[in-house]
N, C-alpha and C positions, 0 to 999 in steps of 0.2 A: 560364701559367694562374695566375689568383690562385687565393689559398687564404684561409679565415678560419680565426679559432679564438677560441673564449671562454676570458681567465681573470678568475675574478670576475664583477665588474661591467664590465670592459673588453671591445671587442670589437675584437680585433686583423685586420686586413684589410691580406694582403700582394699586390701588385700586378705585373707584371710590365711591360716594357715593351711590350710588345704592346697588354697593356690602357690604356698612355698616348697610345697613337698614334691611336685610336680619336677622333672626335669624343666632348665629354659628349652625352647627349640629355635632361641635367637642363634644365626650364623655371624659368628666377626668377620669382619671383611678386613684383608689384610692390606696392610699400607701398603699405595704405592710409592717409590722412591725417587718416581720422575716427575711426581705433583706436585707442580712449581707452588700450590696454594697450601700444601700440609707443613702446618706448624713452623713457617719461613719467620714470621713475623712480619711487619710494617713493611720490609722495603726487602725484596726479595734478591737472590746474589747477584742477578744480572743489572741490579739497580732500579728496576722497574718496583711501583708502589703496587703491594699487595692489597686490592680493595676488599676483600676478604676476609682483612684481620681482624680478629676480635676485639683488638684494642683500639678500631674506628668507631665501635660503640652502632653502628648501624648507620651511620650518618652518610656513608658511600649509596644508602640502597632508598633513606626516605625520601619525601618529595619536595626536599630540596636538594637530595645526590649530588643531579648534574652540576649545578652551582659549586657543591661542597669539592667531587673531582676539581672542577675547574682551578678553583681556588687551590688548593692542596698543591695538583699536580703543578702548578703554575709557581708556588714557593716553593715544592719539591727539587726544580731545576733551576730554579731561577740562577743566571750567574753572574747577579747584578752586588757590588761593594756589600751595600744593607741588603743581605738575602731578604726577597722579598716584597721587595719597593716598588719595584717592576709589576708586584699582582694588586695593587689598591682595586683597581676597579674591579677586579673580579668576586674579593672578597667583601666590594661592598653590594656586589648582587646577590653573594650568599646570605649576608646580613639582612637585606630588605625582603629575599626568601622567607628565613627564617624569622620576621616580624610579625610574616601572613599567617604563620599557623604558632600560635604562641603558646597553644595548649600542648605542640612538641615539644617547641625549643624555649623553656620559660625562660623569660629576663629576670635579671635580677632588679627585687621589687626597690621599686622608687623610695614608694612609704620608707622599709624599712632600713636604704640606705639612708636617706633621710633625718630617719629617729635615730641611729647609729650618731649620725654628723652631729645631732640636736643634742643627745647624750653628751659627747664627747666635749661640746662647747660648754656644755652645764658644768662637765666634769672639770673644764681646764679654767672655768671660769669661779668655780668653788674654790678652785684650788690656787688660784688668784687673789680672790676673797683673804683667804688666809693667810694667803704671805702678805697680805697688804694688811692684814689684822696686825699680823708676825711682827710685820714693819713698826707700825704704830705703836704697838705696844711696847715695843723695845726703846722706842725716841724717846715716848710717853715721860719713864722714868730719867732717861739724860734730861730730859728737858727739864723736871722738874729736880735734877741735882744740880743743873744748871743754874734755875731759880734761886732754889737754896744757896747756889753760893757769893 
């Protein structure tokens, strides 16, 4: 006997062999070939943007959509020199959207671009350290052949 169980967003569905042995009694449904949304991708022939596609990641349908169309479709046409330049304000209402609900769209963390920066300073500053050791220690000896002579 299968069993299911939800965790999350997942929905786990165990099967037994019983239930394999079974014919399916799922029907395919056959493609249609005038479905301008089957497997077009992003931008569809007639140049219209597929919001459909899987590779929008969902961002056309959450609750910030509207915003994100605006934004999208607005650098989609745009037929400004800097494609684009033409949409600032729309993509900064998709932005301020996407601030309100932060548990959707995470920012990247402060902290640990921060600790990154802070890293990097220590790294280039050790590494400073040593050439300026480098330095001294190399004069060190002129200086004292220098003495000597």
């Amino acid at each position: 006997m299968s069993s299911v169980r939800q965790e999350g967003k997942d929905k786990i569905i165990f099967v037994t062999k019983e239930d394999h042995e079974t014919p399916s009694s799922a029907e395919l449904v056959e493609e249609d070939p005038n479905d301008p949304y089957e497997e077009r991708g992003l931008i569809l022939p007639n140049g219209e943007i597929n919001w459909n596609c899987p590779c929008l990641g969902g961002m056309a349908s959450g609750p910030c959509g509207t915003e994100f169309k605006d934004a999208f479709s607005c650098f989609h046409y745009s037929k400004e020199e800097v494609k684009g330049s033409d949409c600032l304000e729309q993509f900064r209402a998709m932005q301020e959207c996407m601030q309100r609900y932060p548990e959707l769209y995470p920012q990247e963390d402060e902290k640990s671009s921060s600790k990154t920066s802070q890293d990097s300073t220590e790294e280039s500053g050790a590494n400073s350290t040593s050439a300026s050791e480098q330095d001294s220690n190399t004069s060190q000896p002129d200086t004292e052949s220098t003495a000597e002579s």
